[in-house]
N, CA, C and O of each residue as an XYZ file, in Angstrom:
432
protein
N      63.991    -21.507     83.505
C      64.881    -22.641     83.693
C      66.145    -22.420     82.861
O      66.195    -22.016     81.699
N      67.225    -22.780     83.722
C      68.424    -22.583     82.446
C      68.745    -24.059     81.939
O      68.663    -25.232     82.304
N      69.191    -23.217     80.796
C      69.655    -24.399     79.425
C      70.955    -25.271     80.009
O      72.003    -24.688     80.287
N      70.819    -26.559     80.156
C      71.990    -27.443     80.448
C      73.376    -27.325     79.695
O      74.493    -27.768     79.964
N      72.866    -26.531     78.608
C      74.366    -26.352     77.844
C      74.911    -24.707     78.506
O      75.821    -24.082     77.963
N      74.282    -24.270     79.557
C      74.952    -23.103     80.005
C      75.442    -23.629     81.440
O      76.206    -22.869     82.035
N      75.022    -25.100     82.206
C      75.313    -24.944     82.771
C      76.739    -25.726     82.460
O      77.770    -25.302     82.982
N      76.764    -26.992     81.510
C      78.202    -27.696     81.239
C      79.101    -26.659     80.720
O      80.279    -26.922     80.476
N      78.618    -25.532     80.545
C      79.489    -24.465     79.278
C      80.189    -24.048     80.619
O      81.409    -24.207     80.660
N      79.535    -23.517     81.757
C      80.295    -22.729     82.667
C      81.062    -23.778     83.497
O      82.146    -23.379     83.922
N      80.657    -25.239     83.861
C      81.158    -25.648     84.150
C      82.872    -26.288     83.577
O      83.724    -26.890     84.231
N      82.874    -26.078     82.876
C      83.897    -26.563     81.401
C      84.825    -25.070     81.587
O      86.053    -25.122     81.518
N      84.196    -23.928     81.795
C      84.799    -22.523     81.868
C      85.285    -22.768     82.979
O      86.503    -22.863     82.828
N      84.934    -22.959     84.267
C      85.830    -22.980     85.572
C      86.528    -24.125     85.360
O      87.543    -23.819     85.986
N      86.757    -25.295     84.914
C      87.764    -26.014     84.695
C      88.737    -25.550     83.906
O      89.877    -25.941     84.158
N      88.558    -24.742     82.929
C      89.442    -24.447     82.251
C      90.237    -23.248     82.828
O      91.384    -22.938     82.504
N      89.401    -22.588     83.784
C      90.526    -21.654     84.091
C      91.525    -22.093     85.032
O      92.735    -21.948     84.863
N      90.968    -22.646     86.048
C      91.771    -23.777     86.661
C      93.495    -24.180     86.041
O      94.639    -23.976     86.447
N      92.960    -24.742     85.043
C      93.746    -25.567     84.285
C      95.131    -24.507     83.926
O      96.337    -24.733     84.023
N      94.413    -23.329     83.497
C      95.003    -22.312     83.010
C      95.760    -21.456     83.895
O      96.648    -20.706     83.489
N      95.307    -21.599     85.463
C      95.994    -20.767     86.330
C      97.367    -21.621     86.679
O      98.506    -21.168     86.786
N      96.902    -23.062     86.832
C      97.783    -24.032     87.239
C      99.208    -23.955     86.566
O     100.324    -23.977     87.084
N      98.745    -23.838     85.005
C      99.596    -23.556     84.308
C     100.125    -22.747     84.118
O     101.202    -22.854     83.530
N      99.610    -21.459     84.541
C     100.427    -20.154     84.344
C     101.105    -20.381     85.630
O     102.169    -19.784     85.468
N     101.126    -20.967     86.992
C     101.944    -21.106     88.159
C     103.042    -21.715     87.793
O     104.055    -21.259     88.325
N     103.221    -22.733     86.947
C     103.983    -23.607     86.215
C     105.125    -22.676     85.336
O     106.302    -22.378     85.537
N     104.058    -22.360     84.170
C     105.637    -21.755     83.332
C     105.523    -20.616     83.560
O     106.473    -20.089     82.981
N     104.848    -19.732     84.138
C     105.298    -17.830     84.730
C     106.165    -17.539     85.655
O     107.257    -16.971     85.655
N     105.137    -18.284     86.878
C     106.366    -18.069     87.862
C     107.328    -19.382     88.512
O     107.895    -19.477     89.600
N     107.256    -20.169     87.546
C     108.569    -21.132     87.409
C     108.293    -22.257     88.887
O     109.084    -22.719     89.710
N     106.987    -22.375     88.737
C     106.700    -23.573     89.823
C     106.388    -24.961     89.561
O     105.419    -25.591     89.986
N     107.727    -25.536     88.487
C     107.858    -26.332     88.329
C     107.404    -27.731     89.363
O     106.807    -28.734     88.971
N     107.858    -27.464     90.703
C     107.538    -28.244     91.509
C     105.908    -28.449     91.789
O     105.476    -29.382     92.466
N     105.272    -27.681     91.316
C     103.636    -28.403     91.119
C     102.927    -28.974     90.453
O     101.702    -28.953     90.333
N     104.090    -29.792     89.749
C     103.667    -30.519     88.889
C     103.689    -32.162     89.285
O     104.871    -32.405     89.527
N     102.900    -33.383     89.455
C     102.819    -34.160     90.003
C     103.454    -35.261     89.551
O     103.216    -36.365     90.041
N     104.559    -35.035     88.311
C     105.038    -36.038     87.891
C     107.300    -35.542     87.790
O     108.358    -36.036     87.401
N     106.848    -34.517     88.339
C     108.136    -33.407     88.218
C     109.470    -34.508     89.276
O     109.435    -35.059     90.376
N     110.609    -34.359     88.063
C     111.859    -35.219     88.679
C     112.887    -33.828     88.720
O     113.164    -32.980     87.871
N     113.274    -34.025     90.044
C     113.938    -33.115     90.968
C     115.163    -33.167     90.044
O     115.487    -32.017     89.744
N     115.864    -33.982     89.553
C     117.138    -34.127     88.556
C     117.331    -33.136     87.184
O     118.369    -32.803     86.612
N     116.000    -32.821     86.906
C     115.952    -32.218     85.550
C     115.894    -30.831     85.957
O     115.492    -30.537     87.083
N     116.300    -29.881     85.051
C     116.031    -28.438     85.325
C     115.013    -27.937     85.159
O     114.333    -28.152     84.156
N     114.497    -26.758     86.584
C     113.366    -26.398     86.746
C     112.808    -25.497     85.475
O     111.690    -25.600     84.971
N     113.543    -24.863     85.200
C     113.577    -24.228     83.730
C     112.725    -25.113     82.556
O     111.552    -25.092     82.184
N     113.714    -25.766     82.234
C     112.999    -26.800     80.668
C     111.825    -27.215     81.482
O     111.097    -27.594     80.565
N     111.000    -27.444     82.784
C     109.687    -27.992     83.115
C     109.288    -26.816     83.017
O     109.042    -26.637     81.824
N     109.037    -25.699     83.723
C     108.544    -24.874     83.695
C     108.243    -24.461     82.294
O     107.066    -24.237     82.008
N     109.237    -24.325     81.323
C     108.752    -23.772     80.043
C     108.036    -25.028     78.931
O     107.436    -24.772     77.887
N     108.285    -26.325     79.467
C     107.927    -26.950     78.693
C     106.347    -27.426     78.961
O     105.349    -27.559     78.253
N     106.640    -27.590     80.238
C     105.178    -28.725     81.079
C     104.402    -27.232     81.244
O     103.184    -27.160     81.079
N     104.972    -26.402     81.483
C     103.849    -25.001     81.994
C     103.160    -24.935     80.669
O     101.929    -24.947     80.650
N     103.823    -24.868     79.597
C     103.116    -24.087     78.577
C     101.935    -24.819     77.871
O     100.849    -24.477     77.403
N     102.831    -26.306     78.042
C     101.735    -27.456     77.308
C     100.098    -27.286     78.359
O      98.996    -27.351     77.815
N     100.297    -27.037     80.099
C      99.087    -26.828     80.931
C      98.279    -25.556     80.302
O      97.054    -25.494     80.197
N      99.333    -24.429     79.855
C      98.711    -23.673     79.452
C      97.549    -23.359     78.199
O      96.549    -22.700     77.914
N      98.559    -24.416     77.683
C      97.912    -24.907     76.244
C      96.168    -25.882     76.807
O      95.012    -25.498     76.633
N      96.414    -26.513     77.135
C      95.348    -27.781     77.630
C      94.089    -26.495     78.177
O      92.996    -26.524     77.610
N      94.327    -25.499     79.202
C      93.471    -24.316     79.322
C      92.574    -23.815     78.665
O      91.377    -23.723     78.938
N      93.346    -23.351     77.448
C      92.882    -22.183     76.294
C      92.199    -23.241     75.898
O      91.209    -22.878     75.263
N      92.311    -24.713     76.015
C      91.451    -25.953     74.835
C      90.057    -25.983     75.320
O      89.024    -25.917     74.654
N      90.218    -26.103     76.700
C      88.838    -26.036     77.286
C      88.048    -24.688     77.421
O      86.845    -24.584     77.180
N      88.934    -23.581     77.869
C      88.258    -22.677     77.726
C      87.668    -22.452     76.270
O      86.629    -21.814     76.098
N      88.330    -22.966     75.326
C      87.558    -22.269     73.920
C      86.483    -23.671     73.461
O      85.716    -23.622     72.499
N      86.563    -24.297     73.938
C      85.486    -25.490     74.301
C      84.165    -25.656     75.317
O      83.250    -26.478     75.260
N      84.421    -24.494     76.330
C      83.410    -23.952     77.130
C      82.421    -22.948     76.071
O      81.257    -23.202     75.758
N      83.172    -21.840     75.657
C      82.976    -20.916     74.707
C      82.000    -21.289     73.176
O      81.105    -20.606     72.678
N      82.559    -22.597     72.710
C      81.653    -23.175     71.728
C      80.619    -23.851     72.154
O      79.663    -24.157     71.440
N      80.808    -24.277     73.980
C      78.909    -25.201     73.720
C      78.488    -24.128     74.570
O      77.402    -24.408     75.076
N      78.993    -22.830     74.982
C      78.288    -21.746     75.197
C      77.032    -21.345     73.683
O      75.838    -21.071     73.801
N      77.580    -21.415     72.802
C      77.114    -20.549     71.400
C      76.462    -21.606     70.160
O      75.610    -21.401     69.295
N      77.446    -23.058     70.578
C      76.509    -23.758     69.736
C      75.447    -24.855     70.231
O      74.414    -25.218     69.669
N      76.030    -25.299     71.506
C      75.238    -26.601     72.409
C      76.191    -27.612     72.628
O      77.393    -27.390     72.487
N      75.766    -28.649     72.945
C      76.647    -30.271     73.195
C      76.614    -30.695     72.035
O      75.554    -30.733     71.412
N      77.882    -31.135     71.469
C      77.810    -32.166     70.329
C      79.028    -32.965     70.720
O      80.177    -32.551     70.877
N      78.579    -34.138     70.842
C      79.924    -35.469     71.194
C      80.828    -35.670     70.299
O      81.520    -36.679     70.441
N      81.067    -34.825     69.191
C      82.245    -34.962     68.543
C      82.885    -34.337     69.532
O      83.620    -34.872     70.363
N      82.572    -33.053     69.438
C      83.527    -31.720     69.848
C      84.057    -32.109     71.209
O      85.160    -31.668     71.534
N      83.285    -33.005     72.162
C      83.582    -33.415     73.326
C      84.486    -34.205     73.127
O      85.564    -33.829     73.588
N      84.495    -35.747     72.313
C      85.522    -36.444     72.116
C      86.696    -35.802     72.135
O      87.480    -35.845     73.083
N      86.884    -35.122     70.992
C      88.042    -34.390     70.574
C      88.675    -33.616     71.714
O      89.675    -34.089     72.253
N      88.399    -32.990     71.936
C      88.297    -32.412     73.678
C      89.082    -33.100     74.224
O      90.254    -32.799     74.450
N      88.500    -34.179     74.522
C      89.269    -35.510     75.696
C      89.847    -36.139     75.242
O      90.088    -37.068     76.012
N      90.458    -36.300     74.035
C      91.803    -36.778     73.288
C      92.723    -36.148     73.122
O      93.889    -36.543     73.162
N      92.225    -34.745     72.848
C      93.184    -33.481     72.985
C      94.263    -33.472     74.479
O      95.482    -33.479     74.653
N      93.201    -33.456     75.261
C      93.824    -33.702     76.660
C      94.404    -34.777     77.005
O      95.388    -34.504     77.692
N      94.252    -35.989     76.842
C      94.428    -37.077     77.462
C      96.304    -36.851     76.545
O      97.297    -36.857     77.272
N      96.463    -36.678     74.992
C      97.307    -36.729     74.513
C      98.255    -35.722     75.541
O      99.152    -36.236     76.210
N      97.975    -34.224     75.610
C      98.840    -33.263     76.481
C      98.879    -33.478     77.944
O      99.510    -32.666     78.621
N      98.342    -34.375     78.458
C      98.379    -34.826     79.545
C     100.031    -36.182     79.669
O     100.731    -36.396     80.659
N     100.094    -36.556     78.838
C     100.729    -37.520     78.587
C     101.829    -36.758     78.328
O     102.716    -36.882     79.173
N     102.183    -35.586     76.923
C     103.299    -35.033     76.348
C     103.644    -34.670     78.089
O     104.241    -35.466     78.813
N     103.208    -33.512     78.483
C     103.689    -32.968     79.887
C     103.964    -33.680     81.036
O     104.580    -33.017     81.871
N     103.681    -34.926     81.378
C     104.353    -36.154     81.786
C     105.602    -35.983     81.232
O     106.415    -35.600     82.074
N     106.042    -36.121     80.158
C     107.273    -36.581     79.673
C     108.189    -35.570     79.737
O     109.400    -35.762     79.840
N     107.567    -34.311     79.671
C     108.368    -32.777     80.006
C     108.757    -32.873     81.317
O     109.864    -32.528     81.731
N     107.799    -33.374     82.031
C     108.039    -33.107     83.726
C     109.216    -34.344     83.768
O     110.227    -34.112     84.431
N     109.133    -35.253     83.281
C     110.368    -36.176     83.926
C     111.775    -36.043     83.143
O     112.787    -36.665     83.465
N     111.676    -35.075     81.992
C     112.774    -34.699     81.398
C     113.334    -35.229     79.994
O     114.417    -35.035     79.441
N     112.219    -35.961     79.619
C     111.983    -36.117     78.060
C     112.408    -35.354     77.283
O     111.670    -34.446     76.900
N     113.749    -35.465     76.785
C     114.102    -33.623     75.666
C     115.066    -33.057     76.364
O     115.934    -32.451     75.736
N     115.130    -33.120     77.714
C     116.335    -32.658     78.226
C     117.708    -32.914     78.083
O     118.169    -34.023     78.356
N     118.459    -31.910     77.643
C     119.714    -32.167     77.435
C     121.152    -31.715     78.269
O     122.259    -31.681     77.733
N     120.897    -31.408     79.578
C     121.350    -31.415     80.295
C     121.729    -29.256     80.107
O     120.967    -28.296     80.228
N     123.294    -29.355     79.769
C     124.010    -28.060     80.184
C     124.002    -27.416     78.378
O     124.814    -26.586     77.972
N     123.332    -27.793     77.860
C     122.558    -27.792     76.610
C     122.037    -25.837     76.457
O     121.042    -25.341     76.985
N     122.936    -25.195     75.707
C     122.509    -23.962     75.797
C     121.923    -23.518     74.066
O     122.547    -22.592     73.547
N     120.961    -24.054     73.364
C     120.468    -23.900     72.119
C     119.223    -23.804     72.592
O     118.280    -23.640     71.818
């Protein structure tokens, strides 16, 4: 029988890569427009590097969160944290995608 923490571990691993491809579509190859909160006004650039990287970021969280209840098990801290982690970068990249920080013809 397999251990339930191998199967949430892998399940948590394909979300995270997910997360991680999404995001590399985002800030690699500059597909800003797949982002579901993305305002056509702002430059595809500052989303792409901003909202991509933060998806990218949110990725590596889960993947290295798959990786620990691979090796140690379920513990509902580590989960909390997890889903605050996200819920917070879920929110920052909202604000990237609609142009939060943007400064228009802004070359610094």
């Amino acid at each position: 029988m397999v251990d339930a923490n191998i199967i949430s571990g892998t399940v948590w691993l394909l979300c995270g890569l997910a997360i991680l491809y999404l995001g590399y579509l985002i800030a690699i190859r500059g597909r800003a427009d797949l982002h579901a909160n993305y305002d056509e006004s702002v430059d595809p650039e500052y989303v792409s590097r901003w909202a991509g990287g933060t998806a990218i970021l949110m990725g590596i969280l889960v993947i290295a969160y798959a990786i620990r209840e691979f090796v140690y098990g379920f513990q509902p801290y580590a989960l909390g944290g997890l889903l605050v982690s996200l819920l917070v970068l879920s929110y920052v990249t909202k604000l990237f995608a609609r142009g939060v920080g943007y400064r228009g013809d802004y070359d610094g």
